[in-house]
Structures are given as C-alpha cells and as structure tokens.
C-alpha positions as CSV (number, residue, x, y, z in Angstrom):
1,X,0.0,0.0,0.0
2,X,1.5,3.5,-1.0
3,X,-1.7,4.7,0.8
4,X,-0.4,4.0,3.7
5,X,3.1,4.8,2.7
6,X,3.7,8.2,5.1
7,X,2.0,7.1,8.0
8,X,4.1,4.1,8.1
9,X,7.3,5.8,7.9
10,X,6.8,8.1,10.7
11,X,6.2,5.6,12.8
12,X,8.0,3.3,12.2
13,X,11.0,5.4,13.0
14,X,9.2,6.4,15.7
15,X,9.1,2.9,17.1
16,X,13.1,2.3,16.3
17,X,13.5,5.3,18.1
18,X,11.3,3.7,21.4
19,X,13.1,0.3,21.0
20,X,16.5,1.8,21.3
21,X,15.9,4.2,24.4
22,X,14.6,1.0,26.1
23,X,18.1,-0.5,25.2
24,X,16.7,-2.3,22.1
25,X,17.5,-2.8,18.5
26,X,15.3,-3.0,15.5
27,X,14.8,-1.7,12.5
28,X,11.4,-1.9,10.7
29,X,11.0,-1.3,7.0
30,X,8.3,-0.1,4.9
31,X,8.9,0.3,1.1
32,X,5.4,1.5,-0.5
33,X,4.1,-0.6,-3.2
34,X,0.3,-1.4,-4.6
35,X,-1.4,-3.1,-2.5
36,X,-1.4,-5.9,-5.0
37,X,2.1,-6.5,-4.7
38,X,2.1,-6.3,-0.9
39,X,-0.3,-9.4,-1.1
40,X,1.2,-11.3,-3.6
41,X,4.9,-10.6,-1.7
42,X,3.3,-12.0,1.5
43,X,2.2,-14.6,0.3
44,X,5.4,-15.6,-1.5
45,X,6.8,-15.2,2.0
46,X,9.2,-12.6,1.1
47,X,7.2,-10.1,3.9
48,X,6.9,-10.0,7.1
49,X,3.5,-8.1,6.8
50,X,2.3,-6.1,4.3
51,X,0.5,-2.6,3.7
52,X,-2.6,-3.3,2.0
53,X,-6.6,-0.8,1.6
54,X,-8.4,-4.2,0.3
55,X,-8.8,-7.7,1.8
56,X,-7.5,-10.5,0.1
57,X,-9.3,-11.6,-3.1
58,X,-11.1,-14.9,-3.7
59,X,-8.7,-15.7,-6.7
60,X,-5.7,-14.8,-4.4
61,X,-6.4,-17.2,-1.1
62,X,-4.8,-20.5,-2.9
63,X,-1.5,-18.4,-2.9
64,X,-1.6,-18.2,0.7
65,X,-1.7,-22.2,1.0
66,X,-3.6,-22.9,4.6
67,X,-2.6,-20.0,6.6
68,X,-4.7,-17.7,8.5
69,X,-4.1,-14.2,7.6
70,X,-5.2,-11.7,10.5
71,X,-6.2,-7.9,9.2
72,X,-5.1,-4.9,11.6
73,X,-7.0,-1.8,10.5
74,X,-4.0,1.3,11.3
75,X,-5.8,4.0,10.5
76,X,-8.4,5.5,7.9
77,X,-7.7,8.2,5.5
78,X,-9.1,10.3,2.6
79,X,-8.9,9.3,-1.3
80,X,-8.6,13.0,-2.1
81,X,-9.5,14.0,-5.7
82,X,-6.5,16.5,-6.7
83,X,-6.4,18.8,-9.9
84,X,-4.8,20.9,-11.4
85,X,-6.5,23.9,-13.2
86,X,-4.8,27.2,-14.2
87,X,-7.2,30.1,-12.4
88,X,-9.1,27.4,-10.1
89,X,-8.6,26.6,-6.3
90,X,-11.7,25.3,-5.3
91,X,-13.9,22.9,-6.8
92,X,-17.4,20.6,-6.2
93,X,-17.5,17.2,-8.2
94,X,-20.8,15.3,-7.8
95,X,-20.2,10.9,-7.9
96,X,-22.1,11.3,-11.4
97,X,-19.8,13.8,-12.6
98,X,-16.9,12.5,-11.0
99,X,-17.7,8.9,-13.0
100,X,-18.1,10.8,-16.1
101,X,-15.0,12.7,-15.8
102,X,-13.1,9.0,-15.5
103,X,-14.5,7.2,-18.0
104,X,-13.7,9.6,-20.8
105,X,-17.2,11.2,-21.2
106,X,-16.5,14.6,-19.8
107,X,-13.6,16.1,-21.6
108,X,-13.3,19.5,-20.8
109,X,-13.6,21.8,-17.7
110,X,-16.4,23.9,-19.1
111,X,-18.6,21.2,-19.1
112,X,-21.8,22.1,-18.3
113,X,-22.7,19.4,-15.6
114,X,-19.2,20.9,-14.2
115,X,-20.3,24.1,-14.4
116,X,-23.6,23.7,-12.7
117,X,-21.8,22.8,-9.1
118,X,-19.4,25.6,-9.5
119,X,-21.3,28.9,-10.7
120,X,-18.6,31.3,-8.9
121,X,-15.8,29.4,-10.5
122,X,-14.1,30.6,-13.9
123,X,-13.9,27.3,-15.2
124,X,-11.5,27.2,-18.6
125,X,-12.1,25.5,-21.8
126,X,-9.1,23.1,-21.1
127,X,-9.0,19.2,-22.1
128,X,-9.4,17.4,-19.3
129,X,-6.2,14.9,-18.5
130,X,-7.4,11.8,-15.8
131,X,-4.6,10.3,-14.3
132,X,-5.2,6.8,-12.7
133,X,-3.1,3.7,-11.1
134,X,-0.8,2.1,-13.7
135,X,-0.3,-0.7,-11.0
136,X,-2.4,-2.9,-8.7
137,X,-3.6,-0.8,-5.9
138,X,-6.4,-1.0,-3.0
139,X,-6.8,3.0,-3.3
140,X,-8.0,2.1,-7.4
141,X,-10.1,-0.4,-5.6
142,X,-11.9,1.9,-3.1
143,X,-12.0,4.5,-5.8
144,X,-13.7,3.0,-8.3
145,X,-15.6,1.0,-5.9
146,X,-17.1,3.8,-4.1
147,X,-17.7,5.5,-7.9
148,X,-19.8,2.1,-8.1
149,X,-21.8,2.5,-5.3
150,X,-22.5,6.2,-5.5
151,X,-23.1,6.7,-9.2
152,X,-24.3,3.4,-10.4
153,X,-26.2,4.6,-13.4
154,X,-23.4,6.4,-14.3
155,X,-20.2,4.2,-13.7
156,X,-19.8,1.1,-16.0
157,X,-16.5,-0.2,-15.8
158,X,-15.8,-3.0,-12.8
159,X,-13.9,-1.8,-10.2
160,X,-11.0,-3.4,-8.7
161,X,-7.4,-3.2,-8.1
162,X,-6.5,-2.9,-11.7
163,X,-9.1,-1.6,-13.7
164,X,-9.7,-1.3,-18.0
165,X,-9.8,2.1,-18.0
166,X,-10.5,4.3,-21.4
167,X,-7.3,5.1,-23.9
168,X,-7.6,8.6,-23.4
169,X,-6.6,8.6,-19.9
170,X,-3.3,8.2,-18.9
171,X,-1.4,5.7,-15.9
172,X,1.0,6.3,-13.4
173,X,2.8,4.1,-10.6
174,X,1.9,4.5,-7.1
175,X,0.2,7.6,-5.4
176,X,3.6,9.4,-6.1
177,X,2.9,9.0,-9.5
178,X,-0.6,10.0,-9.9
179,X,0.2,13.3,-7.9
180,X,3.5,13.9,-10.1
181,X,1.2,13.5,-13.1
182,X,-1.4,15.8,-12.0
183,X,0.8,18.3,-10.8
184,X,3.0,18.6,-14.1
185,X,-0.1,19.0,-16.3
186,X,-3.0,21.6,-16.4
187,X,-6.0,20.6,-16.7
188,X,-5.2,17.1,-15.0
189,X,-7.0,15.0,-12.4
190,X,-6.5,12.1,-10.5
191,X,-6.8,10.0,-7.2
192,X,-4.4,9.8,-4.0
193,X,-4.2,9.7,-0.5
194,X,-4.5,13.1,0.5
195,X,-1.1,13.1,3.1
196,X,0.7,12.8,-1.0
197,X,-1.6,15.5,-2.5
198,X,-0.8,17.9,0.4
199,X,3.0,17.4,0.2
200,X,2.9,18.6,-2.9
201,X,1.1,21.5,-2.8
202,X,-2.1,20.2,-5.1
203,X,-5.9,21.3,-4.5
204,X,-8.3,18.7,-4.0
205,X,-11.9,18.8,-4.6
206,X,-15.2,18.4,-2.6
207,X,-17.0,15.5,-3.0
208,X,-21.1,15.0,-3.3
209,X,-22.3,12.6,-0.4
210,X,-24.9,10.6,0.4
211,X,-26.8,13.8,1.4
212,X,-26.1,16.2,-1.6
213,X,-23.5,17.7,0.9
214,X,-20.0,18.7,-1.1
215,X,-17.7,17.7,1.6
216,X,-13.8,18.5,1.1
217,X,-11.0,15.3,2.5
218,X,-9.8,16.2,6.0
219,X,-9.0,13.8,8.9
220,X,-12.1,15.0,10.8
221,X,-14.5,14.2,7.5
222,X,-12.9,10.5,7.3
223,X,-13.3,10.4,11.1
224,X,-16.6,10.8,10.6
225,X,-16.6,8.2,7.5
226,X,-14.9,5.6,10.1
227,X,-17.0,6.1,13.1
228,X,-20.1,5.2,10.8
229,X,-18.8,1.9,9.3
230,X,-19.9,-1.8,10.2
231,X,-17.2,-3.8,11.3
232,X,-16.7,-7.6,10.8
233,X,-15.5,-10.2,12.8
234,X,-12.3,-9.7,11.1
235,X,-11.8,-6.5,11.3
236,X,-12.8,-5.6,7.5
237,X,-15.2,-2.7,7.3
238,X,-15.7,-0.3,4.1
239,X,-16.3,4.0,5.3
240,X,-17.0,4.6,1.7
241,X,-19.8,6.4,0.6
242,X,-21.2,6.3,4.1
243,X,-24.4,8.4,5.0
244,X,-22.8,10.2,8.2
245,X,-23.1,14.1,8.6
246,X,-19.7,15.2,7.6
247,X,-18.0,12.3,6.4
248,X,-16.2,12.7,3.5
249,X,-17.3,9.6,1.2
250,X,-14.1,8.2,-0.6
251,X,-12.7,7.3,3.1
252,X,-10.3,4.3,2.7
253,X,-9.7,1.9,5.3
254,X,-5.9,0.3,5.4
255,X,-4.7,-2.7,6.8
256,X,-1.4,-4.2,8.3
257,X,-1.8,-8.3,7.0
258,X,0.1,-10.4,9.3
259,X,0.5,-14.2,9.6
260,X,-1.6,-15.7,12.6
261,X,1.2,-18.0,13.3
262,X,4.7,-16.5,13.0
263,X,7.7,-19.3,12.6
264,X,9.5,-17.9,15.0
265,X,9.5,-15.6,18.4
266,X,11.4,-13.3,17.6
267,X,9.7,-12.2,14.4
268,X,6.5,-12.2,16.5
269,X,7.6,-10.3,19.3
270,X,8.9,-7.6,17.0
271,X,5.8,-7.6,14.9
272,X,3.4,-7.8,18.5
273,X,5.4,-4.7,20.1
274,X,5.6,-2.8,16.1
275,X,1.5,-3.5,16.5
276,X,0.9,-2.1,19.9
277,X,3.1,0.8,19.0
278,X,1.2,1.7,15.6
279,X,-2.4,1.0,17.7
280,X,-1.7,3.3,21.0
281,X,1.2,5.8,20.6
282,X,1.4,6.1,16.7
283,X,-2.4,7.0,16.9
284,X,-1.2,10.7,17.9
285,X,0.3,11.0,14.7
286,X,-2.2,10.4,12.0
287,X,-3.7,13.5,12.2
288,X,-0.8,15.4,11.7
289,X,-0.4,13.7,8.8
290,X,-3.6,13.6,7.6
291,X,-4.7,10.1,8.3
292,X,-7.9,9.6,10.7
293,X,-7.0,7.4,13.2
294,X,-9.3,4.4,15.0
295,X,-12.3,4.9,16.7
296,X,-11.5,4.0,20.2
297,X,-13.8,1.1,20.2
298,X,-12.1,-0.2,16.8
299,X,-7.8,0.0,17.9
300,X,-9.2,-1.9,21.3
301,X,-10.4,-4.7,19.0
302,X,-6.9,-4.4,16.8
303,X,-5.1,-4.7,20.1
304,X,-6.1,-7.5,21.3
305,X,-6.2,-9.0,18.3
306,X,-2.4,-8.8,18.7
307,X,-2.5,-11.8,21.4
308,X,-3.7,-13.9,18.6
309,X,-0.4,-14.4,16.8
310,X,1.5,-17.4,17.6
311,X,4.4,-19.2,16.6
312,X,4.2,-22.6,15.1
C-alpha cells in the first residue's frame, strides 16, 4: 500500500527510536508498493507483513496455502480528488460527474454538468487529463468502488485493483505518480491519498455525499466516515460512501496483513510490540499527517487481536 506509505514511515521510525531508548534494537522497513504486490509478496513469503486498503481476493487465497491471515486496521484516510487547473482553487464534483469525468465522457472543464456545481468558478475551456493507477492498488479499488456504489447509473466499468480504463486517460505508478502527473499538467485530475496531495502543494476537490452535501478530505471528514462503518468479525469494514453528517465519502480503510502464526518468536515479538506501537502511541500522529486514526472502540479490537499471533 502507497496509501499507507507516510504514515508508516513516521512511525515506524518512531518505534526504532522507542526500541533503542529501552536498550533495544530494530529496525522496521516499509517500502510502499500497490497493494497488489504487498499481497502477492506475502504470500510468496518474502514479507513480514504487508500494507494493504483491500482484503485478500477470492482468486488470491490459494497463494496463501492454509494459513490464517489476520487484518489490523492502522488507521483511515481520505482518497482526495486532486487537480490541477490554471485560475481554479476550489472545486465541487458530484459521484455522477466524477464517473463521467473518469470514464472519458466529460472532456473539458467547461462542461456544463461541471459548471452547474461551480457557478462562482471561472472554469477554462481546457482538455481534461485523468490520471489513474498504472499498477495494482487497494486506493483504485476503493475508488472505483465507491464510484460504483454512489453513481451506479453512471459508472460502467468494474472496479478493482486494476481496472480497463479508457485510452484517453493516462497511468501512473503508485500515489507518487498520480500526484506527479497531476501536478505537471494543467488541466489534469487524479486520485491519492491526501497526506501525498498535500506534500505537494495540489488542491483537491469536494466530493457529493450521500446527502447532496459537497464535503472536502480532511481527517475530521474521514473520522466521521470511520465512526459510521460496520465492522466484521475480522476487522474488515468499508467507510466509503457512508451516510454520516460530515464524512467525507471516498474514506479508505488500510490494513497491516500479518500471519496468525509467525515461525519464530522473535519475528512475532517484534511484529506484537511494532502493532501495539502503531495501535496506542502512533495513533497521535495520524492526524498530523492527515490520516484519521481508529475509533477507540475499533484500535481496542486491533489490540487485542495482537495476542492472537503465535508461533508454530
């Protein structure tokens, strides 16, 4: 997950730092990826987790043989919409317009169903440019998904990880990629977590919810996204396109996948004490980096969720 990708390395230095003023020594790694690699690498056993904002697919449990696979939600965040638009700051996309704009059939940012959410704006004539996920990724997944859900009359291609998306559109690797894209053409679009839009400078839009409500990506609108969701007996919930007041609708869960049973202690002690750290004392940081971090009542069922790793 490249979601996931600046939460994880503040705390993970964070958590070297704690091990080695208690006398310790560790050093945990986290090299962002799509989430379809972080799978696939886990289950080739080449991980000793993996960063991942969609469960494991039906066609990819054989590859992980008889083992039991335990999700640890970390925190929630924002799929934030950036553009770029010479002249424009601010800007409302509906889930209709938003599925029109990425399938190719609204090319231009005077379009007239544009135009009707954003009267005060001095919206150009420009070509529009969509920038998607050249590789496997849970943030496509959630994207297109919630696209599914919200504007079903409008979307028509199947969402997933990797999706067939129209020639006119253009691919990029990882978040980094999409917001590199975006922010090197005018008149571009794309998708990202919002900690990646925000390093570099670009303006997102506010999204139509459930409610008609244009609601811009903060940590307190995916809060509100998170607090709202169902949660399994697994720990796998969806926060998108929730009907909560303020929640922001293209609210991504993201999970640390661990092996249940560990093959040896040491690897599980350092992935138990790694867990506990992201669950309790990491919490404080995913606001300041513009992540929403667990409901209360969702990081106590994460924690002890931790004594449920073994080694076998």
């Amino acid at each position: 997950s490249s979601f996931q990708d600046t939460y994880q390395q503040k705390v993970s230095t964070g958590f070297d730092d704690a091990v080695k003023e208690a006398g310790g020594n560790t050093t945990v790694t986290y090299t962002k990826s799509g989430s379809s690699d972080g799978k696939k690498a886990l289950a080739d056993g080449t991980l000793n987790f993996a960063g991942s904002d969609s469960a494991i697919k039906d066609e990819e449990k054989p590859s992980f043989g008889d083992r039991d696979i335990l999700y640890f939600p970390i925190v929630g965040g924002p799929i934030a919409v950036p553009f770029n638009i010479e002249g424009v700051s601010e800007l409302n996309l509906t889930p209709e317009v938003l599925a029109g704009i990425f399938q190719g059939e609204i090319t231009t940012w005077d379009d007239e169903a544009i135009v009707a959410d954003n009267p005060d704006a001095d919206l150009p004539d420009t070509k529009i440019t969509v920038v998607h996920r050249s590789d496997g990724s849970g943030t496509t997944k959630n994207f297109t998904t919630f696209l599914s859900e919200a504007a079903p009359d409008t979307w028509k291609l199947e969402p997933g990880e990797e999706v067939t998306w129209p020639s006119s559109t253009q691919g990029a690797e990882k978040s980094t990629g999409v917001i590199a894209v975006v922010k090197d053409t005018d008149g571009a679009i794309g998708y990202a977590d919002l900690a990646d839009a925000a390093k570099e400078g670009l303006d997102v839009a506010a999204i139509g919810n459930a409610s008609g409500d244009f609601i811009a990506p903060t940590p307190d609108s995916a809060s509100a996204a998170l607090g709202a969701a169902e949660v399994a007996d697994d720990l796998t919930y969806s926060p998108l396109n929730i009907d909560a007041e303020g929640a922001y609708p293209i609210t991504s869960p993201t999970w640390m996948l661990v092996d249940k049973v560990q093959s040896d202690q040491a690897t599980a002690d350092i992935l138990k004490a790694y867990l506990n750290y992201i669950l309790t004392t990491g919490q404080e940081d995913a606001k300041g980096l513009l992540y929403a971090p667990l409901p209360e009542d969702l990081a106590k069922k994460a924690i002890a969720q931790i004594d449920d790793i073994t080694v076998g």
